[in-house]
C-alpha atoms as one frame of an Amber mdcrd trajectory, in Angstrom:
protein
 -35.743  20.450  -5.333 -33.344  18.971  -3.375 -29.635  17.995  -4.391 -28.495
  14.382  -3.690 -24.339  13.672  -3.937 -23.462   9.687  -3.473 -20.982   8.935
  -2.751 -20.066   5.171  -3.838 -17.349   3.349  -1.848 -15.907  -0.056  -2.536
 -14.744  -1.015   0.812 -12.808  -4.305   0.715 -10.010  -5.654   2.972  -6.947
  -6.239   1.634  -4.028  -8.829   2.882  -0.469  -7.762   1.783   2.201 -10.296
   2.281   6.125  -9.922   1.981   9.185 -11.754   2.539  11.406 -11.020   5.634
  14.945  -9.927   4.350  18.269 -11.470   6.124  18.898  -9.928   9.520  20.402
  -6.633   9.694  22.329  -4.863  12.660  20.377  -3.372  13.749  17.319  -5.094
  13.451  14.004  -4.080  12.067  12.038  -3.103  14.742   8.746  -2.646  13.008
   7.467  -2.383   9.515   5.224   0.293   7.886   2.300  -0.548   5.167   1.841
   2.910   4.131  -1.006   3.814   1.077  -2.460   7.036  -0.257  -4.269   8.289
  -3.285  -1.272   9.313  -5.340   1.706   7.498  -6.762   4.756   8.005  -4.942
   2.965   9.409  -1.885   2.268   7.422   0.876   0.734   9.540   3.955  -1.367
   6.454   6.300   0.669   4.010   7.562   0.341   1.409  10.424   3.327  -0.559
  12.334   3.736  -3.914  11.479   5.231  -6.080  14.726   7.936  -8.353  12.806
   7.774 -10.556  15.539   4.360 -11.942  13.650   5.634 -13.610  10.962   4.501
 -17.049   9.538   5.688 -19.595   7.522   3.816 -19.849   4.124   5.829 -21.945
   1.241   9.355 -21.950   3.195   9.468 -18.574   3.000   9.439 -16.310   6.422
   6.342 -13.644   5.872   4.742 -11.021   7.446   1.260  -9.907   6.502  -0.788
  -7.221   7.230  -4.575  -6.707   6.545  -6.311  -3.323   5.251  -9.743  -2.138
   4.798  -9.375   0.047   1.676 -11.634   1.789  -0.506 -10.667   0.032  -3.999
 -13.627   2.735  -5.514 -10.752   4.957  -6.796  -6.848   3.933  -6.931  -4.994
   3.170  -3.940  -0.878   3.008  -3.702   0.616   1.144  -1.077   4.521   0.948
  -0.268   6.548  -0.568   3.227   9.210   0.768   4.875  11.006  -1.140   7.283
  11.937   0.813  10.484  15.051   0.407  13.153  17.336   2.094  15.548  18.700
   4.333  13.032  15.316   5.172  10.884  13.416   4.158   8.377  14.386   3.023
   5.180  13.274   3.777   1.590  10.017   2.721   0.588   9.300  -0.538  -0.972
   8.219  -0.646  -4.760   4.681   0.726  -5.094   1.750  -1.525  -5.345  -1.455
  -0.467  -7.108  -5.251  -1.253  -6.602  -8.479   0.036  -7.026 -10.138   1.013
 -10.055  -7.979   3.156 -12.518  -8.049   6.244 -13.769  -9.508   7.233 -17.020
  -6.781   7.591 -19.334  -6.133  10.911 -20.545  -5.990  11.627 -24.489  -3.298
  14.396 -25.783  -2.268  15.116 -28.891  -3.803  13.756 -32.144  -5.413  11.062
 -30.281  -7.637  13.667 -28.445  -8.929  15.334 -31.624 -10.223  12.374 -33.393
């Protein structure tokens, strides 16, 4: 008897879009859309070129597009990069399919 493991993978791409901030000295060089498995860490990231920005709604954008597996969740944060470094990550964004919520307490011996 042979054991099978599937794997199941939701593979979808994903557009992100944000706003360009004022200029700063110095100026962004790049951005970086950065996404992991957990919250608050953020290991693959690619370089955004700001230089590819658009015009959507008046607003100055940039965009980036990601194939993702949305099978389990996914974090994503950007970090915009310049002369002197990179700068705190963005707020987090979430997708994928969530967790299972854990039960503690009474709630887990009903």
């Amino acid at each position: 008897m042979a054991l099978i493991m599937a794997i199941a993978l939701l593979l979808v791409n994903v557009k992100v879009w944000w706003e360009i901030p004022p200029a700063s000295s110095p100026p962004v060089s790049s951005y970086r859309l950065c996404t992991g498995p957990t919250s608050g860490q953020h290991p693959s990231c690619v370089d955004i070129d700001p230089g590819t920005s658009e015009v959507i709604a008046g607003n100055q954008v940039l965009s980036a597009t990601r194939q993702l597996d949305l099978s389990s969740p996914v974090y994503l944060a950007l970090r915009a990069v310049n002369s002197m470094g990179e700068s705190a990550e963005s707020s987090e964004l979430t997708l994928g399919k969530p967790a299972a919520p854990i039960l503690s307490g009474a709630a887990a011996s009903m």
